[in-house]
DSSP file (Angstrom, degrees, kcal/mol; ACC not computed):
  #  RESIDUE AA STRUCTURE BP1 BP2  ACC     N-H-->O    O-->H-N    N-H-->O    O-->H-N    TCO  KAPPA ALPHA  PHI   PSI    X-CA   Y-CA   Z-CA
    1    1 A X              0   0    0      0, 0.0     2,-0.2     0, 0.0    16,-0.0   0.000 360.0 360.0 360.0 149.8   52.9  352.1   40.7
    2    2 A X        -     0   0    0      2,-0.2    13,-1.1    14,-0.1     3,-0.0  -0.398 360.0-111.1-117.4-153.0   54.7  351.2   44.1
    3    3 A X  S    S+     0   0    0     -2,-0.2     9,-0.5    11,-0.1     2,-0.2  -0.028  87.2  83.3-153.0  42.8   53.4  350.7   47.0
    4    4 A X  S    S-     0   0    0      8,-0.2     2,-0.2     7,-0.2    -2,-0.2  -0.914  76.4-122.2-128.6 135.0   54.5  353.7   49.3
    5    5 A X        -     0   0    0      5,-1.2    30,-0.3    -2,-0.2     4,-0.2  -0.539  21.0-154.9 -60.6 138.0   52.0  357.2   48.9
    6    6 A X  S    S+     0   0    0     28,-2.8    -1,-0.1    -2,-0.2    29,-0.1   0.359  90.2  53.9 -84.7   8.2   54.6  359.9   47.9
    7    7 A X  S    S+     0   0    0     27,-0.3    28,-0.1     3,-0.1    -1,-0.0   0.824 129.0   9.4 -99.5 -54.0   52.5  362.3   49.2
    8    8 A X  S    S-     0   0    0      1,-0.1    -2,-0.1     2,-0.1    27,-0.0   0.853  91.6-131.5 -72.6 -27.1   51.9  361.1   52.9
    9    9 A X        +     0   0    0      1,-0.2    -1,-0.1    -4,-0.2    -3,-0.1   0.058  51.1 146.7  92.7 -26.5   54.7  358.0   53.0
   10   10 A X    >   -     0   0    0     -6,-0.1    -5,-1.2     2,-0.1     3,-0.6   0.001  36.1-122.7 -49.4 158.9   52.6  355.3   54.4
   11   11 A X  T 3   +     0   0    0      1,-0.3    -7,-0.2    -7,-0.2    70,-0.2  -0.507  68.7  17.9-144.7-153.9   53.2  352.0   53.3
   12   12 A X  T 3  S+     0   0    0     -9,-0.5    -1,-0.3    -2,-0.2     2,-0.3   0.688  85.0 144.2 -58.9 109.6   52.6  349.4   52.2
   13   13 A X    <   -     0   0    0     -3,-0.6     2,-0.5   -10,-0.1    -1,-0.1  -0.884  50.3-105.6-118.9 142.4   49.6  351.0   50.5
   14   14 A X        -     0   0    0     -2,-0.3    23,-0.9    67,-0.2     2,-0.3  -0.539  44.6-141.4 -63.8 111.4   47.8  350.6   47.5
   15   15 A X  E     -A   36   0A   0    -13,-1.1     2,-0.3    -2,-0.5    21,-0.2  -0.458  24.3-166.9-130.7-162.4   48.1  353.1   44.9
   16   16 A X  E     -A   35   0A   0     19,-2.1    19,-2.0    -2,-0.3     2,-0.3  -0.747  30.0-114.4-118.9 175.7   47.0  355.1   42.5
   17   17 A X  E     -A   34   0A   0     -2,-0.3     2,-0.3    17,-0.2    17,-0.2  -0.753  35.7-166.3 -97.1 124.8   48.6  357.6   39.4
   18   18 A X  E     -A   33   0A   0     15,-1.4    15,-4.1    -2,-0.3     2,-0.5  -0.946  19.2-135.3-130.6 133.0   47.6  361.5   40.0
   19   19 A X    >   -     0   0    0     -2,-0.3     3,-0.7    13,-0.3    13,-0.2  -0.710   6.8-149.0 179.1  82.5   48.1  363.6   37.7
   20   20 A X  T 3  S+     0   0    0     -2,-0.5     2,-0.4     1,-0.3    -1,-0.1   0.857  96.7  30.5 -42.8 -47.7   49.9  367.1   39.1
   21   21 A X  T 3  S-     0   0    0     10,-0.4    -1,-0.3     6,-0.2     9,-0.2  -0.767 113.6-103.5-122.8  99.7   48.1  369.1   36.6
   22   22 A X    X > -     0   0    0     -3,-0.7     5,-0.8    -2,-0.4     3,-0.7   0.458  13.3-124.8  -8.7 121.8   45.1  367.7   35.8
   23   23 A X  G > 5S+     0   0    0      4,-0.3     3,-1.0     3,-0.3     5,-0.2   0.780 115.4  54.8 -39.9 -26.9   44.4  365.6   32.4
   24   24 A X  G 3 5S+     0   0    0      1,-0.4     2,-0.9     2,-0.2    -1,-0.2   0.976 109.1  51.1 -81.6 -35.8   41.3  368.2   31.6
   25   25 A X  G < 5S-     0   0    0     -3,-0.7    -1,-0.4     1,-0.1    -2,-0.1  -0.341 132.8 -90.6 -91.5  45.7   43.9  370.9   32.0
   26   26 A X  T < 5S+     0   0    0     -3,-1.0     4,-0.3    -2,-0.9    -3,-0.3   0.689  92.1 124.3  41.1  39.2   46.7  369.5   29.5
   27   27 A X    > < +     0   0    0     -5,-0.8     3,-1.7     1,-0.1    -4,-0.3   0.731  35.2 107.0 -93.1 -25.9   48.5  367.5   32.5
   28   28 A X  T 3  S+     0   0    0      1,-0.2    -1,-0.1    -5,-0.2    -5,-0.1   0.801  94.2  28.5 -22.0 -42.6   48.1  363.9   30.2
   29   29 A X  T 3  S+     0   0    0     -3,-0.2    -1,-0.2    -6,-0.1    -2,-0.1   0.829 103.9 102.7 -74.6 -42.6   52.0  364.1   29.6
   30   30 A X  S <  S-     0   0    0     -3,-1.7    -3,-0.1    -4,-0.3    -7,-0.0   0.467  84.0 -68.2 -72.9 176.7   52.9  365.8   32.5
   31   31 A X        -     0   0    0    -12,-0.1   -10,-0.4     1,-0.1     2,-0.3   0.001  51.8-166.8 -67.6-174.4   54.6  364.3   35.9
   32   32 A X        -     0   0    0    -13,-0.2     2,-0.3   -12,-0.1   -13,-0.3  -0.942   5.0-152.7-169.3 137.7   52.6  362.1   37.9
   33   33 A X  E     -A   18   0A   0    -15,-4.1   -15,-1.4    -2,-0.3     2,-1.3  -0.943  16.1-113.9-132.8 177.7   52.8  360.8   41.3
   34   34 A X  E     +A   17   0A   0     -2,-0.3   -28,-2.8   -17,-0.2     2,-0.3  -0.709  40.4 157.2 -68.8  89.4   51.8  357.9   43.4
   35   35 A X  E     -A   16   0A   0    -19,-2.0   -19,-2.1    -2,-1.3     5,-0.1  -0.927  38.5-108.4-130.2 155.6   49.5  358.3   46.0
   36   36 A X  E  >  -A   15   0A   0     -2,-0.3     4,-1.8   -21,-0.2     5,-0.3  -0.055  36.8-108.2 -85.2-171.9   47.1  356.3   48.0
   37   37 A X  H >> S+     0   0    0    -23,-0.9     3,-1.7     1,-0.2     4,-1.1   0.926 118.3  57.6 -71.4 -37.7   43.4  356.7   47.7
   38   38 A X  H >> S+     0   0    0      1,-0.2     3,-2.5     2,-0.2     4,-2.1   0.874 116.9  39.2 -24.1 -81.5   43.1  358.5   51.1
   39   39 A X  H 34 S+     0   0    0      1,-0.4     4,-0.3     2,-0.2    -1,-0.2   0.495 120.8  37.8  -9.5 -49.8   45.5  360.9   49.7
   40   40 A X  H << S+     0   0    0     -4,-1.8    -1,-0.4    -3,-1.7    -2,-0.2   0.453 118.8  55.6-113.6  -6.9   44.3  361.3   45.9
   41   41 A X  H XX S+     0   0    0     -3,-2.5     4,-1.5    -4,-1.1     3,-0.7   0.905 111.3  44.3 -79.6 -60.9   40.2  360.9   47.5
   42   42 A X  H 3X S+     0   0    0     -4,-2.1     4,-2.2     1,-0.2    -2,-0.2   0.793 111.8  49.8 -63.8 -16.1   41.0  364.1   50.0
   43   43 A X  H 3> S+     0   0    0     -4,-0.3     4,-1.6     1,-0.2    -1,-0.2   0.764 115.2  46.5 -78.0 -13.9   42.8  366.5   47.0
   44   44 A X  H <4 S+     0   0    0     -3,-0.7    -2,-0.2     2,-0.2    -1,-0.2   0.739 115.5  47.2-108.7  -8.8   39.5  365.7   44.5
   45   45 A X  H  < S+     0   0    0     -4,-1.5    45,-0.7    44,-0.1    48,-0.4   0.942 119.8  41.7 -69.9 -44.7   37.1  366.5   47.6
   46   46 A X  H  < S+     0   0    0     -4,-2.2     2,-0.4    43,-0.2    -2,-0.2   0.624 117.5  28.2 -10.1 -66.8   39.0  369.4   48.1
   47   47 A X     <  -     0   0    0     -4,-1.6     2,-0.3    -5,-0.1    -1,-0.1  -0.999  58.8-139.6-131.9 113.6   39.9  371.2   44.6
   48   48 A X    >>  -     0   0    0     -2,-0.4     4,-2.1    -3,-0.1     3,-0.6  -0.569  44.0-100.6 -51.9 134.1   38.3  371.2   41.5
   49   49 A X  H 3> S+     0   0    0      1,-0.3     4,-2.1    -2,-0.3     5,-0.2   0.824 130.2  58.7 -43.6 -48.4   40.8  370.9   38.6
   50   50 A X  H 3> S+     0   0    0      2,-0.2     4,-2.5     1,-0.2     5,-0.5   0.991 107.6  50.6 -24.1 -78.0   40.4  374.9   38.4
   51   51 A X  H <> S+     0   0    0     -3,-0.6     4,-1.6     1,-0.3     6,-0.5   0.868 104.6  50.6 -44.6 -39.1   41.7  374.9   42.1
   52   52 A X  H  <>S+     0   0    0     -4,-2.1     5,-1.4     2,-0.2    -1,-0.3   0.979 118.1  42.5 -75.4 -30.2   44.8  372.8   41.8
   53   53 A X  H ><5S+     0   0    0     -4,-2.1     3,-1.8    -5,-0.4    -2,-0.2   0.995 120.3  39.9 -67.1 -58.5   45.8  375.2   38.7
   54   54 A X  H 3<5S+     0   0    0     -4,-2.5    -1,-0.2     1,-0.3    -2,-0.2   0.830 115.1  51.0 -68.8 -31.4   44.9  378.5   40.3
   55   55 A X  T 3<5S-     0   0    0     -4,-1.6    -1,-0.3    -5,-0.5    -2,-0.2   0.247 107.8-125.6 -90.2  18.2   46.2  377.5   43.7
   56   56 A X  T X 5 +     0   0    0     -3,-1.8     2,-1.7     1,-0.2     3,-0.8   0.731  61.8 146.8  38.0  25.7   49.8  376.4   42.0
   57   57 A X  T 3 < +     0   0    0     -5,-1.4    -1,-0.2    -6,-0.5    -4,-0.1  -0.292  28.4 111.3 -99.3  71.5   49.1  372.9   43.9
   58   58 A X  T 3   +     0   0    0     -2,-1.7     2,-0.3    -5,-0.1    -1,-0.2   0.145  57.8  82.5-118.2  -5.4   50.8  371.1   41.0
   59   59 A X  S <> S-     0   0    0     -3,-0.8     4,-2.7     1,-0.1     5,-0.2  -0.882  78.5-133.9-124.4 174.3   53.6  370.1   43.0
   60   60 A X  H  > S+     0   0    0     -2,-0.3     4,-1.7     2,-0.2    -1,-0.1   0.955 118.5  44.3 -62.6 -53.4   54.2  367.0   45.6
   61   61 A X  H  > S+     0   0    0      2,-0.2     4,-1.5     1,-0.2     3,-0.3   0.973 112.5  56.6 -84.6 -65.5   55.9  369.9   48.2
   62   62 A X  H >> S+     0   0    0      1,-0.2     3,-5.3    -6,-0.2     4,-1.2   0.889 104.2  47.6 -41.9 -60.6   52.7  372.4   47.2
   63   63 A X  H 3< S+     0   0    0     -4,-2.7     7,-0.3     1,-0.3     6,-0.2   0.716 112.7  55.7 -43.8 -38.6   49.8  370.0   48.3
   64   64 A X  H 3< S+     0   0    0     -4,-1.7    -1,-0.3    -3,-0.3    -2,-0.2   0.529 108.4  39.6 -56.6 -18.3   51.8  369.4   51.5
   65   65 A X  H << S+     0   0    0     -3,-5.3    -1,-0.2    -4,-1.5    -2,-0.2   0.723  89.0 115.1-107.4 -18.9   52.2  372.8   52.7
   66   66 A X     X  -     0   0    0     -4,-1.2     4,-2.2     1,-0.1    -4,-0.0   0.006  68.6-132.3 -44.0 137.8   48.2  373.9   51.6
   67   67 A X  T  4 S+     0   0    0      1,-0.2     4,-0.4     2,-0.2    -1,-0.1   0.731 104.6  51.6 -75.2  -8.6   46.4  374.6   54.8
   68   68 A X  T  4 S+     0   0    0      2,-0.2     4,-0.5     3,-0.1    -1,-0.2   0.703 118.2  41.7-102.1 -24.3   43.3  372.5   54.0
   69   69 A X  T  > S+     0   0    0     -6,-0.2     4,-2.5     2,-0.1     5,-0.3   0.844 102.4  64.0 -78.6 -44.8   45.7  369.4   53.1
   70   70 A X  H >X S+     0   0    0     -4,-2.2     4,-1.8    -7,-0.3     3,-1.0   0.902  99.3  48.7 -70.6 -41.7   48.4  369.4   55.8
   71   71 A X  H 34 S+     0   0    0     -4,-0.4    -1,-0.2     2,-0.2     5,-0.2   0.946 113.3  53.1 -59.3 -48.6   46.3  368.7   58.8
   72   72 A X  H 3> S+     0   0    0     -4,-0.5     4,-1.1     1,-0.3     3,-0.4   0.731 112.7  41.3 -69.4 -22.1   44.7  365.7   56.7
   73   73 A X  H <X S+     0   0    0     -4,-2.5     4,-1.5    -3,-1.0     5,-0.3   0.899 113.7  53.4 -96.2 -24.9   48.2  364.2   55.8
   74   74 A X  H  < S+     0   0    0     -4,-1.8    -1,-0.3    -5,-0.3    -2,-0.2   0.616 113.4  45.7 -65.6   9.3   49.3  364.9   59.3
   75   75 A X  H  4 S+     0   0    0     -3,-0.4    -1,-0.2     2,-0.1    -2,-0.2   0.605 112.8  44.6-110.2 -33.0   46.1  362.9   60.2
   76   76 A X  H >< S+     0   0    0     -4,-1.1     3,-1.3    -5,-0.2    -2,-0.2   0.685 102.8  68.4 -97.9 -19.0   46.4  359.8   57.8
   77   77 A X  T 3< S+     0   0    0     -4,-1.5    -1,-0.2     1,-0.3    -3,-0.1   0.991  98.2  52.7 -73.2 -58.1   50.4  359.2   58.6
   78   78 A X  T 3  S+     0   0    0     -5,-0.3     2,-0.3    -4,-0.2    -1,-0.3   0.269  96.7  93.3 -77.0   4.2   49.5  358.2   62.0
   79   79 A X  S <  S-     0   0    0     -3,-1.3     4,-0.1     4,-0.1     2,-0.1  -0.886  89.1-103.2-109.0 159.1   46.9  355.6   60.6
   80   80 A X    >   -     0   0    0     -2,-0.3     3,-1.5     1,-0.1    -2,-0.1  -0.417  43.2-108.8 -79.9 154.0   47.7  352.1   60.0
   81   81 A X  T 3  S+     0   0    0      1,-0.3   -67,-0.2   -70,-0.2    -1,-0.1   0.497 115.9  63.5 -54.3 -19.9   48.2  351.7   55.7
   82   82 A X  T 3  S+     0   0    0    -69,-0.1     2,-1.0     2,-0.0    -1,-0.3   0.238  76.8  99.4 -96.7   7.7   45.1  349.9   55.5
   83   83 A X    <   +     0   0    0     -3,-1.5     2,-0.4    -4,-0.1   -45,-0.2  -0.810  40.0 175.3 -99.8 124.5   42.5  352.8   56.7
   84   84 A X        -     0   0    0     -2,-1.0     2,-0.3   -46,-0.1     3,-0.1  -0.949  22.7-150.4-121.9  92.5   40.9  354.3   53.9
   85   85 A X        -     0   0    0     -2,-0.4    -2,-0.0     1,-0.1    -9,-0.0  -0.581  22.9 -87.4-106.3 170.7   38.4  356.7   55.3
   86   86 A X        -     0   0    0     -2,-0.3     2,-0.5     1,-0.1    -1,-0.1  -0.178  43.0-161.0 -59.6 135.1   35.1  358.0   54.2
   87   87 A X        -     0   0    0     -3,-0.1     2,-0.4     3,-0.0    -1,-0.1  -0.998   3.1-164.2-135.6 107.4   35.7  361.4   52.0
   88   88 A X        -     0   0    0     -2,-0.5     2,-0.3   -46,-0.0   -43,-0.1  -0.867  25.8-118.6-106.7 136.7   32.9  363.4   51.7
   89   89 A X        -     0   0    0     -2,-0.4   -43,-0.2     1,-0.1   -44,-0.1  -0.740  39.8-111.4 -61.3 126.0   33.3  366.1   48.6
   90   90 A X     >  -     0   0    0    -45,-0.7     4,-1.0    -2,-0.3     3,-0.3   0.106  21.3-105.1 -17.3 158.9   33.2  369.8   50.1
   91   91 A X  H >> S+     0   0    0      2,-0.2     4,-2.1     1,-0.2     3,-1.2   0.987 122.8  52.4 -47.2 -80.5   30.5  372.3   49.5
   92   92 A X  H 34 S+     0   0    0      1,-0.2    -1,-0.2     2,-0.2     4,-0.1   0.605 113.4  44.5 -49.6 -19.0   32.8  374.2   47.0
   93   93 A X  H 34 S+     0   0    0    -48,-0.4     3,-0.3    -3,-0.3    -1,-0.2   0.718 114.0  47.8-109.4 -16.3   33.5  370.9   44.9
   94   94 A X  H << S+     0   0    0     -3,-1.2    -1,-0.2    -4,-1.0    -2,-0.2   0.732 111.6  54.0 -49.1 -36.9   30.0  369.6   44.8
   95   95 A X     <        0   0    0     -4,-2.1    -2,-0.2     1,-0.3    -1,-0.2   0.528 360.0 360.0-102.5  -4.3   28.8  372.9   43.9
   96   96 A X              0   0    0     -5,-0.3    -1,-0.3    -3,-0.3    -2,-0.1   0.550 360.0 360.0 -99.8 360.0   30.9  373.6   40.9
């Protein structure tokens, strides 16, 4: 792990290993990147492991350009490295 997000770029942040295509979904092997927990909180409130396959958001470059992600990393660059904010799950990921 480092200690820059690769999804948003803030730094020095703590992070964690996410998992482009999703362990449940044969991703164990697979790339993997670093991102911080804002980051890797707002893609698992977002998308269900279903979503990130059917929605091709399996790469660094998709997640970024999704319209329900990009507002949020343009939101979180512009906070200082240490703001981790409150992530409430969506409707659709509660409900599946």
């Amino acid at each position: 792990m480092n200690d820059r997000c690769e999804l948003c770029g803030r730094e020095p942040v703590k992070t964690t290993v996410h998992h482009l295509t999703p362990k449940q979904m044969g991703g164990s092997f697979m790339p993997t990147a670093d991102l911080c927990i804002a980051c890797h909180k707002q893609i698992h409130s977002l998308f269900t492991n279903r979503d990130i396959m059917t929605l091709g958001l399996t790469t660094l470059q998709a997640l970024r350009e999704h319209e329900r992600m990009a507002p949020f990393i343009r939101w979180i660059r512009k906070q200082p490295a240490t703001t981790i904010p409150r992530i409430r799950k969506s409707n659709h990921v509660r409900n599946s």
